[in-house]
Biopython code that builds the backbone (N, CA, C, O; Angstrom):
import numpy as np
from Bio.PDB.StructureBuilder import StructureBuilder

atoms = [
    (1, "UNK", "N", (15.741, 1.789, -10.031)),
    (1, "UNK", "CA", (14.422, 1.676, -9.424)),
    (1, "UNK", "C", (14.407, 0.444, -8.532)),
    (1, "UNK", "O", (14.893, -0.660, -8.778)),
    (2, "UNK", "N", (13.639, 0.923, -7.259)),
    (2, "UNK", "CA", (13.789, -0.367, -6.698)),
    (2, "UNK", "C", (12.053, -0.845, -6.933)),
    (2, "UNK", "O", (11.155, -0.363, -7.623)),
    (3, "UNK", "N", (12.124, -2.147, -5.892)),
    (3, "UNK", "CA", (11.079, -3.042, -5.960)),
    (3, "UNK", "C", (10.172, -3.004, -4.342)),
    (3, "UNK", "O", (10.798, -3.353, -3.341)),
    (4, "UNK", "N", (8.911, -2.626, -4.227)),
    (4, "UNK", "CA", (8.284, -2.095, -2.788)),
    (4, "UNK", "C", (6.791, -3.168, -2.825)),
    (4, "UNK", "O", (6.307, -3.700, -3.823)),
    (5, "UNK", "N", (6.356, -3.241, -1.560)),
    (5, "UNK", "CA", (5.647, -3.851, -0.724)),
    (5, "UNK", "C", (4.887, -2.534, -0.418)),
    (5, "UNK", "O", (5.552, -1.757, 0.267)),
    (6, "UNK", "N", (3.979, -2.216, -0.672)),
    (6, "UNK", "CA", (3.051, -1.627, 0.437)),
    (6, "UNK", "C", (1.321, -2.245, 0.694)),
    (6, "UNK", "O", (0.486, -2.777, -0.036)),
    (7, "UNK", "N", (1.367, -1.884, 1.951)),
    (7, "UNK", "CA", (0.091, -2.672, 2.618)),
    (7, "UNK", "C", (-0.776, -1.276, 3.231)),
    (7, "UNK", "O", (-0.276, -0.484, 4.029)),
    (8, "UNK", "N", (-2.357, -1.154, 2.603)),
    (8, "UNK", "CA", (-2.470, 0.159, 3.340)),
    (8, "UNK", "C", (-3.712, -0.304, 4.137)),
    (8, "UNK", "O", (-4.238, -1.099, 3.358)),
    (9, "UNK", "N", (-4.543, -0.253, 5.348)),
    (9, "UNK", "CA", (-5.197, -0.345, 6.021)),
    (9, "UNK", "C", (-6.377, 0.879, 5.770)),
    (9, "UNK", "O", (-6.185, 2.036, 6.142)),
    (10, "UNK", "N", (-7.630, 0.428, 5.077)),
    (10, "UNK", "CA", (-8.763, 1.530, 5.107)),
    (10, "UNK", "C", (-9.926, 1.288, 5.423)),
    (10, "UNK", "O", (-10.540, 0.274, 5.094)),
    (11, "UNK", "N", (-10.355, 2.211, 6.105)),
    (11, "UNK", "CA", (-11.542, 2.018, 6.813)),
    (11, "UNK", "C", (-12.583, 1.232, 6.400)),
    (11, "UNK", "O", (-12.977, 1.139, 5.238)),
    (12, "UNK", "N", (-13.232, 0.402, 7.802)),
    (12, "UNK", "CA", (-14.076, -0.646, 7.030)),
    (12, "UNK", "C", (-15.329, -0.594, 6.584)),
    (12, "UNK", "O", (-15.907, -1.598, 6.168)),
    (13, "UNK", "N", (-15.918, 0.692, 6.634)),
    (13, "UNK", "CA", (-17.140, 1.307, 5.582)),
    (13, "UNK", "C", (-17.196, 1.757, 4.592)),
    (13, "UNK", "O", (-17.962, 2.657, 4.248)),
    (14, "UNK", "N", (-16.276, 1.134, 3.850)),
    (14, "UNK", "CA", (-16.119, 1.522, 2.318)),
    (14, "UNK", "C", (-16.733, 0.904, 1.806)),
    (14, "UNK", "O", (-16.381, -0.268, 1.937)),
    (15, "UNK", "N", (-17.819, 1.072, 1.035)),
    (15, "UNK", "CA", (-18.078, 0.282, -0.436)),
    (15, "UNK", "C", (-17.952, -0.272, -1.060)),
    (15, "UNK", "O", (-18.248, 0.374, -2.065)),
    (16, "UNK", "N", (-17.697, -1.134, -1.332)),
    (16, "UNK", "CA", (-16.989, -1.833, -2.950)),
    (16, "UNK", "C", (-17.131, -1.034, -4.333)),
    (16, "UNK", "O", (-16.860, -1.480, -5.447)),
    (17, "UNK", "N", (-17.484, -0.102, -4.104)),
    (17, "UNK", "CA", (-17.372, 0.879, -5.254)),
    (17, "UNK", "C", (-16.402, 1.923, -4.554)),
    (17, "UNK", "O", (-15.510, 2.305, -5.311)),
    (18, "UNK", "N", (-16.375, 2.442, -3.347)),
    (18, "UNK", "CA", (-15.078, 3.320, -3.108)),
    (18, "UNK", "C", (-13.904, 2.364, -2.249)),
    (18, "UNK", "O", (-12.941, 2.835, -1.645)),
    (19, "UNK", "N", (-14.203, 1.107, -2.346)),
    (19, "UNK", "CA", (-12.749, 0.611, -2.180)),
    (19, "UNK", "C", (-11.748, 0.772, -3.426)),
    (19, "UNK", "O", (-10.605, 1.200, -3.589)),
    (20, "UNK", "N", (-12.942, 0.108, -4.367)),
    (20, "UNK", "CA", (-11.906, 0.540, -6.159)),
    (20, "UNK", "C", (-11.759, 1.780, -6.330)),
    (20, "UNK", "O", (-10.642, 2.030, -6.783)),
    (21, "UNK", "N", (-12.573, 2.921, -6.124)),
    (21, "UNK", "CA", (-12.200, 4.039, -6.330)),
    (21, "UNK", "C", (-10.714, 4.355, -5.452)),
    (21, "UNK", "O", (-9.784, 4.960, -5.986)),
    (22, "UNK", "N", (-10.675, 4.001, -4.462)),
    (22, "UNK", "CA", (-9.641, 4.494, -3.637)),
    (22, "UNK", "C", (-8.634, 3.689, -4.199)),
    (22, "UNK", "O", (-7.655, 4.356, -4.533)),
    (23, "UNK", "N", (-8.526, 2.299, -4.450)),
    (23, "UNK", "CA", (-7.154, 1.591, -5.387)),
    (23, "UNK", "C", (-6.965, 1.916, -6.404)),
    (23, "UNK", "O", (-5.869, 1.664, -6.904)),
    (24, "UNK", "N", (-8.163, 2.758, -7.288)),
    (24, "UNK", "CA", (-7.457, 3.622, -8.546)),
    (24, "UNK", "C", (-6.887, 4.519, -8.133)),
    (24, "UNK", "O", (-5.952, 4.862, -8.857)),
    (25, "UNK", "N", (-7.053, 5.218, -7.060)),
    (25, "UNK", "CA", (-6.123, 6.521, -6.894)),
    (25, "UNK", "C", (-4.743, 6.167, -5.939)),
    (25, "UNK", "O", (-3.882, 7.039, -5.814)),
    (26, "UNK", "N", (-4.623, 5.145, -5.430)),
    (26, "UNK", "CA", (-3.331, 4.728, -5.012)),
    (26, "UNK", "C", (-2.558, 4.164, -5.964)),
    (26, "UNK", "O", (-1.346, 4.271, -5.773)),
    (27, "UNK", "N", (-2.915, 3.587, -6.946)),
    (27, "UNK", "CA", (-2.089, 3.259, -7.734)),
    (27, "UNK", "C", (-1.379, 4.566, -9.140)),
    (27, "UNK", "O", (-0.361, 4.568, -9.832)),
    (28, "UNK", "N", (-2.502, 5.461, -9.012)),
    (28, "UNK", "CA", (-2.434, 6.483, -10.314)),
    (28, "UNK", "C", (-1.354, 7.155, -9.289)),
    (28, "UNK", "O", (-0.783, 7.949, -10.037)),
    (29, "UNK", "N", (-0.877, 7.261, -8.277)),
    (29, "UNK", "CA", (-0.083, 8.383, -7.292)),
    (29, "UNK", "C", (1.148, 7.617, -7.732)),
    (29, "UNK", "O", (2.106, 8.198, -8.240)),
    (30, "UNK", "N", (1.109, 6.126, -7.507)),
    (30, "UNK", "CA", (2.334, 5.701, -7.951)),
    (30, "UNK", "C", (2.615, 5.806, -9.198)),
    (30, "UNK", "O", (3.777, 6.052, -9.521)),
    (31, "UNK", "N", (1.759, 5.665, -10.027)),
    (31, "UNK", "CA", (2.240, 5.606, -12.116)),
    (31, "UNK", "C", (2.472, 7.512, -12.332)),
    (31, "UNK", "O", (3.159, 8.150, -13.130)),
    (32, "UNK", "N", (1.843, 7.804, -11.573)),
    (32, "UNK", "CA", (2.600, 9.776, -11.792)),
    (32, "UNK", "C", (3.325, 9.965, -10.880)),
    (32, "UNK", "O", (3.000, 10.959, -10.231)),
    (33, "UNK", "N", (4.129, 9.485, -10.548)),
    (33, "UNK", "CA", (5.808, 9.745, -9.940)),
    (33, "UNK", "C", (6.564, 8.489, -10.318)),
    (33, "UNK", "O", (7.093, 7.737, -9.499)),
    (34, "UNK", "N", (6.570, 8.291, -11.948)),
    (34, "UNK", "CA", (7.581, 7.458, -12.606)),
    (34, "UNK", "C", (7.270, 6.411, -12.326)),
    (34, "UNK", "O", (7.947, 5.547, -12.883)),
    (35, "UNK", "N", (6.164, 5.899, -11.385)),
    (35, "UNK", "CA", (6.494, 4.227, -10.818)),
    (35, "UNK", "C", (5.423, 2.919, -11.851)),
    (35, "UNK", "O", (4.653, 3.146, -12.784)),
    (36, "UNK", "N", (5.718, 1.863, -11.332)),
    (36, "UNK", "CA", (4.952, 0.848, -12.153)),
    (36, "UNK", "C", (4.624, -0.114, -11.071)),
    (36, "UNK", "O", (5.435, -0.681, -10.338)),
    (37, "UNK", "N", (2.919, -0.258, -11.064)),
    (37, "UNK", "CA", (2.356, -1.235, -10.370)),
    (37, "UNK", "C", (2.430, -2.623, -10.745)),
    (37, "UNK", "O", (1.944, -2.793, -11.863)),
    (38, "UNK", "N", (2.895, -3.746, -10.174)),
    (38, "UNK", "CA", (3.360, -5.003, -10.528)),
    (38, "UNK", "C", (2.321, -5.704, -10.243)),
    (38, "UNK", "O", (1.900, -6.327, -11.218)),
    (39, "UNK", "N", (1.595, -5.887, -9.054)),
    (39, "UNK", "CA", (0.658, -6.945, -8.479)),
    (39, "UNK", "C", (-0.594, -5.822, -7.482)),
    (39, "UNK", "O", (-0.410, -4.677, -7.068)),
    (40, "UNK", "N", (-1.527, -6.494, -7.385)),
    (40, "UNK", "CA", (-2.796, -5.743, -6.247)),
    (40, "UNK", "C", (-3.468, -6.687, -5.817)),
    (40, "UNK", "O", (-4.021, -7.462, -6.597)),
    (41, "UNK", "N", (-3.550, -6.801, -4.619)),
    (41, "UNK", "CA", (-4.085, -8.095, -3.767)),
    (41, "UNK", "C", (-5.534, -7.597, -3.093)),
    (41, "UNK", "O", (-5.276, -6.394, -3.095)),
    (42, "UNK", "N", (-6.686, -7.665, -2.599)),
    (42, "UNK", "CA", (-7.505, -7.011, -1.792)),
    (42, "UNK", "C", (-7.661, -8.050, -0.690)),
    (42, "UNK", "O", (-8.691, -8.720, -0.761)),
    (43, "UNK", "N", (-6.769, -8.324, 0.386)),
    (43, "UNK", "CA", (-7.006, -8.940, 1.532)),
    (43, "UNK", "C", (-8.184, -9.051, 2.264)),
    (43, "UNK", "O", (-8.283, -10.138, 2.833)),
    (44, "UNK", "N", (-9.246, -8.168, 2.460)),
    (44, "UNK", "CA", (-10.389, -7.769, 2.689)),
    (44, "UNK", "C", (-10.431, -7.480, 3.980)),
    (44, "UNK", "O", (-9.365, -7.130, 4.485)),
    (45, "UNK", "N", (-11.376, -7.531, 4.655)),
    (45, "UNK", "CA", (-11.802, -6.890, 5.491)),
    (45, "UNK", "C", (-11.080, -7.545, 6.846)),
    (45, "UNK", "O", (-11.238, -8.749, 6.641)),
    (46, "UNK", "N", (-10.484, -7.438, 7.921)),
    (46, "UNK", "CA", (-9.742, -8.208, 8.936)),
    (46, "UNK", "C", (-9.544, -7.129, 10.090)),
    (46, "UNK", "O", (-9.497, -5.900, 10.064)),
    (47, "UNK", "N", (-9.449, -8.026, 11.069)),
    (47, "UNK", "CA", (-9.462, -6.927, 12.719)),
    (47, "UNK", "C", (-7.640, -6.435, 13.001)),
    (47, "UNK", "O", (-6.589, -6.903, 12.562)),
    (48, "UNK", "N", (-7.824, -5.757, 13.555)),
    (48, "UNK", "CA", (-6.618, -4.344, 13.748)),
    (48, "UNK", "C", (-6.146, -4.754, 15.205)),
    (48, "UNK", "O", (-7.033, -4.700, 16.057)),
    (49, "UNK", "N", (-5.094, -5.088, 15.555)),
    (49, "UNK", "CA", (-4.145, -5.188, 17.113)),
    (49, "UNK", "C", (-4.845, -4.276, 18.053)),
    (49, "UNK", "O", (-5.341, -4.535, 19.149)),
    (50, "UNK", "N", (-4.766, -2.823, 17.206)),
    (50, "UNK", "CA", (-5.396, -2.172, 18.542)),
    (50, "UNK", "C", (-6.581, -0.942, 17.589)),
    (50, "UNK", "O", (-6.354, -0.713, 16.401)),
    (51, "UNK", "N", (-7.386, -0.493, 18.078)),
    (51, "UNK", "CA", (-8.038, 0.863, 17.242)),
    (51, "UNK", "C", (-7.042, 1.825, 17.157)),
    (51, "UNK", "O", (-6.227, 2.291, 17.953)),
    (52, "UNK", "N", (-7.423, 2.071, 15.537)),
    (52, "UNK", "CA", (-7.095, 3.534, 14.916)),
    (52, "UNK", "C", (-8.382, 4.260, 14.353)),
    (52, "UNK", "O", (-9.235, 3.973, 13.514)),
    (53, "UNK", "N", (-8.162, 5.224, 15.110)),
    (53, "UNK", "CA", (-9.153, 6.094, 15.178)),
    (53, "UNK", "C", (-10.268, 5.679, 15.103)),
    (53, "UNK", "O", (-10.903, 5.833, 14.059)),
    (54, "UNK", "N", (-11.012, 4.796, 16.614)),
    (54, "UNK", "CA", (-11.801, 4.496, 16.934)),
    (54, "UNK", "C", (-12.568, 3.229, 15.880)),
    (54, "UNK", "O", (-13.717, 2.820, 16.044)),
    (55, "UNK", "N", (-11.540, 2.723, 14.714)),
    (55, "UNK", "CA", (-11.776, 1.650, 14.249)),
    (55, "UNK", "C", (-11.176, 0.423, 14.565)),
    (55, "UNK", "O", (-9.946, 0.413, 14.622)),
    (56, "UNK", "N", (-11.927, -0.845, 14.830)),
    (56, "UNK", "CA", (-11.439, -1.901, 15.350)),
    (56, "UNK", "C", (-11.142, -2.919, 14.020)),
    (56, "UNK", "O", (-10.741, -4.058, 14.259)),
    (57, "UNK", "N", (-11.315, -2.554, 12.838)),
    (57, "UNK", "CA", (-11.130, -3.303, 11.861)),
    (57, "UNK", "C", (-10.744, -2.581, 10.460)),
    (57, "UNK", "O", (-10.734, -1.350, 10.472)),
    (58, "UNK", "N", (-10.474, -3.155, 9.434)),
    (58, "UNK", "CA", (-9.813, -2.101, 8.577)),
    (58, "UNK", "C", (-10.123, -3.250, 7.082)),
    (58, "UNK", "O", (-10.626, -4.353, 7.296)),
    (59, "UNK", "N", (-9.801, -2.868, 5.812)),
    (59, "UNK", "CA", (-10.148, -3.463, 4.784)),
    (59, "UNK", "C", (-8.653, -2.688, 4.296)),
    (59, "UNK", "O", (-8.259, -1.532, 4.145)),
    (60, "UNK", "N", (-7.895, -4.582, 4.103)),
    (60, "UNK", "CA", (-6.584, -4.456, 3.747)),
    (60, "UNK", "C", (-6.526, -4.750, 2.247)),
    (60, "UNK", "O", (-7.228, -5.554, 1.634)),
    (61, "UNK", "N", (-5.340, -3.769, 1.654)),
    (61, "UNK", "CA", (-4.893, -4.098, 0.289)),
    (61, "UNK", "C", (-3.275, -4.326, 0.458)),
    (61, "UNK", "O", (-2.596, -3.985, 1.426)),
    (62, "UNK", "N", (-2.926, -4.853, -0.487)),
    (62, "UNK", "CA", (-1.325, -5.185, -0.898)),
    (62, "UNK", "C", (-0.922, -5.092, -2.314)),
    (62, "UNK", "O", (-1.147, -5.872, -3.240)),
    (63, "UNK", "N", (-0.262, -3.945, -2.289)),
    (63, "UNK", "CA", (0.569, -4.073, -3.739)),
    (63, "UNK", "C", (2.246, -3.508, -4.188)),
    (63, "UNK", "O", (2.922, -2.601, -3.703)),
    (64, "UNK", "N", (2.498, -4.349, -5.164)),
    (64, "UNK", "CA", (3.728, -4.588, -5.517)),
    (64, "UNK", "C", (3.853, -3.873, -6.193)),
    (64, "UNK", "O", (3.015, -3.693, -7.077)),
    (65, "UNK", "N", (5.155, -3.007, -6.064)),
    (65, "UNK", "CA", (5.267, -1.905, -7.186)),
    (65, "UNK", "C", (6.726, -1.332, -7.214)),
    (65, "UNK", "O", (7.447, -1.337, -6.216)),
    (66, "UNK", "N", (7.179, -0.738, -8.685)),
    (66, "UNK", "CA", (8.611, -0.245, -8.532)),
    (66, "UNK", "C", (8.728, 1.111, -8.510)),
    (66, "UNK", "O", (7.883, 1.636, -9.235)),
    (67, "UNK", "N", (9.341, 1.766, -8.040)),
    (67, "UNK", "CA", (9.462, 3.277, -8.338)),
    (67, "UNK", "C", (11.015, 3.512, -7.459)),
    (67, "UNK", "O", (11.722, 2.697, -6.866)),
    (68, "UNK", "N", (11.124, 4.612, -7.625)),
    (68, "UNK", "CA", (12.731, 5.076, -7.664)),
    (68, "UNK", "C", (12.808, 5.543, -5.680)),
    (68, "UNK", "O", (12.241, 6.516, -5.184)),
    (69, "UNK", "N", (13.364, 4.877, -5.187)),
    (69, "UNK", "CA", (13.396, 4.959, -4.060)),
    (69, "UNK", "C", (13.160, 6.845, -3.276)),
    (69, "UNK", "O", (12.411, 6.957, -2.306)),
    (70, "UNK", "N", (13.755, 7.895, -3.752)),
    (70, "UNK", "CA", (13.566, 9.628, -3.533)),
    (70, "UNK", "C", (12.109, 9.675, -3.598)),
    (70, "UNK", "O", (11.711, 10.548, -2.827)),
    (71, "UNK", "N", (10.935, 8.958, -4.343)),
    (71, "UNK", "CA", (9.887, 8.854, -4.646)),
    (71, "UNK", "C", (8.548, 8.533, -3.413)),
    (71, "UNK", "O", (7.388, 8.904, -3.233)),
    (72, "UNK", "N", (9.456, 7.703, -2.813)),
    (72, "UNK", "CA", (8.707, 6.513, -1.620)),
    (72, "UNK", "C", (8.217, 7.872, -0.405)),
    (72, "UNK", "O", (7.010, 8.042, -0.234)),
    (73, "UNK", "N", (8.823, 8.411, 0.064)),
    (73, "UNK", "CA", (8.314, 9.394, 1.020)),
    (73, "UNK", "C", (7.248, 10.261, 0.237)),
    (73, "UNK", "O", (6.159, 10.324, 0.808)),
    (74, "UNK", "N", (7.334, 10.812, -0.735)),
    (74, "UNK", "CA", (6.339, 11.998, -1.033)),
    (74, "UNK", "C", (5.060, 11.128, -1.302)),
    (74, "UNK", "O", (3.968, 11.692, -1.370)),
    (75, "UNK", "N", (5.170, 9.757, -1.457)),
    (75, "UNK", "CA", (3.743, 8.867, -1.724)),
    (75, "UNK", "C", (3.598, 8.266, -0.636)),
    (75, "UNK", "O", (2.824, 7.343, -0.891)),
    (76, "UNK", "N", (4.039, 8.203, 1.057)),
    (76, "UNK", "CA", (3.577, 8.028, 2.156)),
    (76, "UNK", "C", (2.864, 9.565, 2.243)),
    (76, "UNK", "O", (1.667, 9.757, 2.025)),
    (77, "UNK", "N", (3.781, 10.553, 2.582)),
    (77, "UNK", "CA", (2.729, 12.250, 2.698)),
    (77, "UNK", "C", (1.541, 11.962, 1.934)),
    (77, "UNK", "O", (0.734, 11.357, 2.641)),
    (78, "UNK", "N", (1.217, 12.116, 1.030)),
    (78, "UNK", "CA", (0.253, 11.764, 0.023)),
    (78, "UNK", "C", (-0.766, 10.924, 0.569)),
    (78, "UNK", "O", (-1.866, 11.393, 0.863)),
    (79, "UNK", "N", (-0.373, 9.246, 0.787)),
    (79, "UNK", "CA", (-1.039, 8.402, 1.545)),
    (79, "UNK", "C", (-2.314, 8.651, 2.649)),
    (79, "UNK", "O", (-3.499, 8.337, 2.767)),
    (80, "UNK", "N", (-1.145, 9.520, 3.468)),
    (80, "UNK", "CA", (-1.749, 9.841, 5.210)),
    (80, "UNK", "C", (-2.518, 11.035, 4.810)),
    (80, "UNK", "O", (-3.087, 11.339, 5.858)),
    (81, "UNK", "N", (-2.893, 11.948, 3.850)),
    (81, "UNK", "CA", (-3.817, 13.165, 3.752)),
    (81, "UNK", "C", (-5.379, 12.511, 3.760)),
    (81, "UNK", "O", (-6.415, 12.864, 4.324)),
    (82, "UNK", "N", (-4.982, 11.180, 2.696)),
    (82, "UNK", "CA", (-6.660, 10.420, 2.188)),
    (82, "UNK", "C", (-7.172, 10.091, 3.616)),
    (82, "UNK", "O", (-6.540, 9.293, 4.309)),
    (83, "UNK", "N", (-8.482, 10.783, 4.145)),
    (83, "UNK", "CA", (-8.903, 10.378, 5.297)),
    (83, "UNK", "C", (-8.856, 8.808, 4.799)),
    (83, "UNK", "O", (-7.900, 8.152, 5.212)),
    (84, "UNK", "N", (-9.815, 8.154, 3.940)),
    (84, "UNK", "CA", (-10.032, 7.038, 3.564)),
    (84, "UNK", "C", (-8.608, 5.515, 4.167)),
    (84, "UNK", "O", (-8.743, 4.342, 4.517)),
    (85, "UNK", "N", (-7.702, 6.210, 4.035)),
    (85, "UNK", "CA", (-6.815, 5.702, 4.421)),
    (85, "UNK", "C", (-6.511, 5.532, 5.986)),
    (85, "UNK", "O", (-6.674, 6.529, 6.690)),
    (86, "UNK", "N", (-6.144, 4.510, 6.492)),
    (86, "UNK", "CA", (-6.085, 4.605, 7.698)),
    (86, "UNK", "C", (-4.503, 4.205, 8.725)),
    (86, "UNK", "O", (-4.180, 4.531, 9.868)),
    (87, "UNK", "N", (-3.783, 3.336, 7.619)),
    (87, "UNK", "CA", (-2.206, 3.288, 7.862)),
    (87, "UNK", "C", (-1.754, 3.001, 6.603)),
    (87, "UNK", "O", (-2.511, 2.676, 5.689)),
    (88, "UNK", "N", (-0.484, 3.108, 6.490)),
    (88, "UNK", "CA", (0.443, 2.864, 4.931)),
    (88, "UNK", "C", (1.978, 2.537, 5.555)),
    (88, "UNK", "O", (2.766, 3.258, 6.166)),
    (89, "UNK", "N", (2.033, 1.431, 5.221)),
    (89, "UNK", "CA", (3.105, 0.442, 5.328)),
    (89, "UNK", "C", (3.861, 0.067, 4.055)),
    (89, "UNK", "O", (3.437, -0.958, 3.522)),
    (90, "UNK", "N", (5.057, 0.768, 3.350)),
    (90, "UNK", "CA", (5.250, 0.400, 2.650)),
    (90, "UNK", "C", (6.546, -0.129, 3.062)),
    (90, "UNK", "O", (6.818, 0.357, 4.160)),
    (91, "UNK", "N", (7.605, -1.037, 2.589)),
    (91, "UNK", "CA", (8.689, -1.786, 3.236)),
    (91, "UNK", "C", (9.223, -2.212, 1.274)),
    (91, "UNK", "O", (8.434, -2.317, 0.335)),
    (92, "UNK", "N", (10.990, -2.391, 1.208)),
    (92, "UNK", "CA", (11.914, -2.298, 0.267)),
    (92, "UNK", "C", (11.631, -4.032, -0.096)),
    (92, "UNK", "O", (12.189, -4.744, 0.739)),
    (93, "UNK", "N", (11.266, -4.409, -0.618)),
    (93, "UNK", "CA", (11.685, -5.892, -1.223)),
    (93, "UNK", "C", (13.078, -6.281, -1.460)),
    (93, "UNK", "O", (13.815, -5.579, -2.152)),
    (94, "UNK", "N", (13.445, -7.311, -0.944)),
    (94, "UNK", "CA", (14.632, -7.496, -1.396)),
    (94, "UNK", "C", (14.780, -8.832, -2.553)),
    (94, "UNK", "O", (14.113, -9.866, -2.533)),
    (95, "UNK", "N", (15.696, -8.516, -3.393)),
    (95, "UNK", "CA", (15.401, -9.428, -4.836)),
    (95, "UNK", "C", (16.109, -11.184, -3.933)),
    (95, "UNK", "O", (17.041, -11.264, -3.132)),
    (96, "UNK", "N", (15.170, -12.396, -4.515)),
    (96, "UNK", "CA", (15.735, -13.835, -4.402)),
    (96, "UNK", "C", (17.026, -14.022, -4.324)),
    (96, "UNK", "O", (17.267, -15.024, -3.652)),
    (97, "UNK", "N", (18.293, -13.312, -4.856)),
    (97, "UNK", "CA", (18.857, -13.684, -5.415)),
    (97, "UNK", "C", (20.032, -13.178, -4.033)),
    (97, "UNK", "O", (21.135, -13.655, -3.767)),
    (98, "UNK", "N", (19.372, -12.201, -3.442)),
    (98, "UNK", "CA", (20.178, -11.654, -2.696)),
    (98, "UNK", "C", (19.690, -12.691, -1.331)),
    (98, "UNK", "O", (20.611, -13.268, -0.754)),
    (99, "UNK", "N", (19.111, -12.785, -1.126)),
    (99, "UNK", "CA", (19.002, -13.621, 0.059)),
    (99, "UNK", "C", (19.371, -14.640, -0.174)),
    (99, "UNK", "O", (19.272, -15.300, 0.861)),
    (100, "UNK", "N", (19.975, -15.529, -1.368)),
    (100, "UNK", "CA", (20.248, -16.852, -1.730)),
    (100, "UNK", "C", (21.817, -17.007, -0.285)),
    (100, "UNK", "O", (22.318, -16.113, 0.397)),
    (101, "UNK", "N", (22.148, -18.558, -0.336)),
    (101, "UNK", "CA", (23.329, -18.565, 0.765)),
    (101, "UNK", "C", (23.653, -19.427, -0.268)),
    (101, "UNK", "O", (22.987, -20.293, -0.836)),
    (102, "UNK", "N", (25.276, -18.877, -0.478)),
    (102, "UNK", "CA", (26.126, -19.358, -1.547)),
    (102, "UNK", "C", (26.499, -20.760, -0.802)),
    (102, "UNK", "O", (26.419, -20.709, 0.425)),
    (103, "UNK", "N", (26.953, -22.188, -1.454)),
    (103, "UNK", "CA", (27.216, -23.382, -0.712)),
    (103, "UNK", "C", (28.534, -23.668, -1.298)),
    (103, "UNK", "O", (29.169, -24.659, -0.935)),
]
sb = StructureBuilder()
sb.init_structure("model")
sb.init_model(0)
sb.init_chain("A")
sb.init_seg("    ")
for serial, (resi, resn, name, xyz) in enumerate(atoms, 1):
    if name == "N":
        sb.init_residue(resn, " ", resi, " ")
    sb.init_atom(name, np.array(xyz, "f"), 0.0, 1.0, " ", f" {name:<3s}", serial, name[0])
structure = sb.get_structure()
């Protein structure tokens, strides 16, 4: 299993009751395809480079999580169906140990 980064961008008229609703169901997509959520950040609300789909701002989350790399695509598909969702960035962590420079 590896170790993942994803950052998802959702629209900025959410609620604070369907922002959590929507981070319970991103995270339950990952714990039912074997995976385990490590960390959940709610960055909040922040402006976008350019509009997606006619939104100029987006309400960012970040979370850390492991699951088995064959896994990672069928939970981007998944991702991009939730209108609620507006981009999904997920990117491979690489462990400390590997980036260390031997002396």
């Amino acid at each position: 299993m590896n170790t993942y980064e994803g950052v998802f961008i959702a629209k900025p008229n959410l609620t604070d009751d369907a922002g959590k609703k929507l981070l319970a169901q991103i995270e339950q997509e990952i714990t039912k395809n074997n995976g385990k959520v490590d960390g959940v950040e709610n960055w909040g609300r922040r402006a976008i480079a350019y509009p997606i789909k006619k939104n100029k701002d987006g309400i960012y989350y970040k979370l850390d999580f492991t699951i088995e790399p064959a896994k990672v695509t069928e939970l981007k598909k998944i991702y991009r169906l939730n209108e609620d969702i507006l981009r999904v960035m997920i990117v491979r962590r690489k462990l400390a140990k590997s980036l260390a420079v031997d002396k």
